[in-house]
C-alpha positions as CSV (number, residue, x, y, z in Angstrom):
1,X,3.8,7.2,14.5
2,X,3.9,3.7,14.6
3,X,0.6,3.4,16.2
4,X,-1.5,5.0,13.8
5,X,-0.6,1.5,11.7
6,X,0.4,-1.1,14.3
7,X,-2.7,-3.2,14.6
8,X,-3.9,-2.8,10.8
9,X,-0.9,-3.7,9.1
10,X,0.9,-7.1,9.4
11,X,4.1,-8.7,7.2
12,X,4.3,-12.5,6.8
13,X,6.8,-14.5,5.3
14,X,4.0,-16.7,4.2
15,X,1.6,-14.1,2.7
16,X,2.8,-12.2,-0.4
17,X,6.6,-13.4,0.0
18,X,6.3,-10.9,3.3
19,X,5.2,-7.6,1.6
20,X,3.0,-5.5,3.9
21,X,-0.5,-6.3,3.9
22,X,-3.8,-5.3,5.6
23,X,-3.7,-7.7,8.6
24,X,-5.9,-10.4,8.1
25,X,-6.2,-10.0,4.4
26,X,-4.2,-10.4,1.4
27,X,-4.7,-6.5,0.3
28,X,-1.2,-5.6,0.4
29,X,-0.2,-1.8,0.7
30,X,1.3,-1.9,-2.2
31,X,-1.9,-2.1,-3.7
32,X,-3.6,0.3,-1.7
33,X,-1.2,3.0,-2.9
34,X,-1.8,2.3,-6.4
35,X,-5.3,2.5,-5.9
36,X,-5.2,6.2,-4.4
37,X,-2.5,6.8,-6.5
38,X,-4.4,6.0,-9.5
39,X,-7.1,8.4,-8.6
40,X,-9.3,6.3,-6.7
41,X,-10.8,7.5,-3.2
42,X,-10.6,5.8,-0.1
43,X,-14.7,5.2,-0.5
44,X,-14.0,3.6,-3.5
45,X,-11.1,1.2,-2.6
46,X,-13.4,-0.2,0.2
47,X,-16.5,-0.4,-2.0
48,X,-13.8,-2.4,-4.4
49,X,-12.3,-4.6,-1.2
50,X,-15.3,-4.5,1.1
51,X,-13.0,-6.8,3.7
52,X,-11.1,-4.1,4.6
53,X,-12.6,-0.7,5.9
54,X,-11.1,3.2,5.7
55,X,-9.2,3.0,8.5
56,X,-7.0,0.2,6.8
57,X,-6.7,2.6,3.8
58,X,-5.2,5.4,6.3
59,X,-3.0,3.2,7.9
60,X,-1.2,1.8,4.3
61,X,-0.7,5.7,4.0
62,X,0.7,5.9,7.8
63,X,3.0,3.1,7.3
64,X,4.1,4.5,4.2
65,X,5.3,7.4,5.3
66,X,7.0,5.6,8.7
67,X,9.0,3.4,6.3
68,X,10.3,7.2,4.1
69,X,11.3,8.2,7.8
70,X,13.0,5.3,8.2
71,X,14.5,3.9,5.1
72,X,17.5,5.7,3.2
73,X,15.5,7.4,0.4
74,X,15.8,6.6,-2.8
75,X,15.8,9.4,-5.7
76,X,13.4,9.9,-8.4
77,X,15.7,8.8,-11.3
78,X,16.2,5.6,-9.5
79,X,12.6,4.9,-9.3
80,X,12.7,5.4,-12.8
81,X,15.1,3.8,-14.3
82,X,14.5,0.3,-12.2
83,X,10.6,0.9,-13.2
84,X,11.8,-0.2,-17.0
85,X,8.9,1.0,-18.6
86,X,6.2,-1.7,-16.5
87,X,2.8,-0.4,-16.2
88,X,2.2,-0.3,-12.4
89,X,-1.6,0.3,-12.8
90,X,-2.3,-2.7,-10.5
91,X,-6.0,-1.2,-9.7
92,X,-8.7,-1.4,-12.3
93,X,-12.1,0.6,-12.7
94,X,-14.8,-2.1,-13.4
């Protein structure tokens, strides 16, 4: 489903060490997630990065789930133990 994220998300070597980003920006999708995984709404992500509009937030979710189609997964446990106990809370309430 490729095209549901094609023209809003771009990687470059020379923008975040190449971690996927909104195109244009340097909002990566890493971010994103946190942000909706952290409890926030799409509305409220853009009203925090007004740069970047909903459709951007859909498309970090749509290339998301390309790259679990495409990569070898990884298991829970895994995730855990490399996590070492960091607090991934990258998005902030003001």
């Amino acid at each position: 489903m490729q095209h549901r994220w094609k023209e809003r998300i771009s990687s470059n070597p020379g923008v975040l060490a190449g971690k996927p980003v909104v195109a244009g920006t340097r909002i990566s999708v890493e971010l994103l997630l946190d942000c909706l995984a952290g409890g926030w709404g799409v509305n409220e992500v853009v009203e925090a990065y007004p740069h970047i509009a909903p459709e951007d937030v859909l498309a970090a979710l749509a290339f998301s789930a390309d790259v679990l189609r495409r990569k070898p997964y990884i298991t829970v446990p895994e995730v855990e133990e490399s996590a070492g106990g960091e607090n991934d809370d990258n998005c902030l309430r003001a």
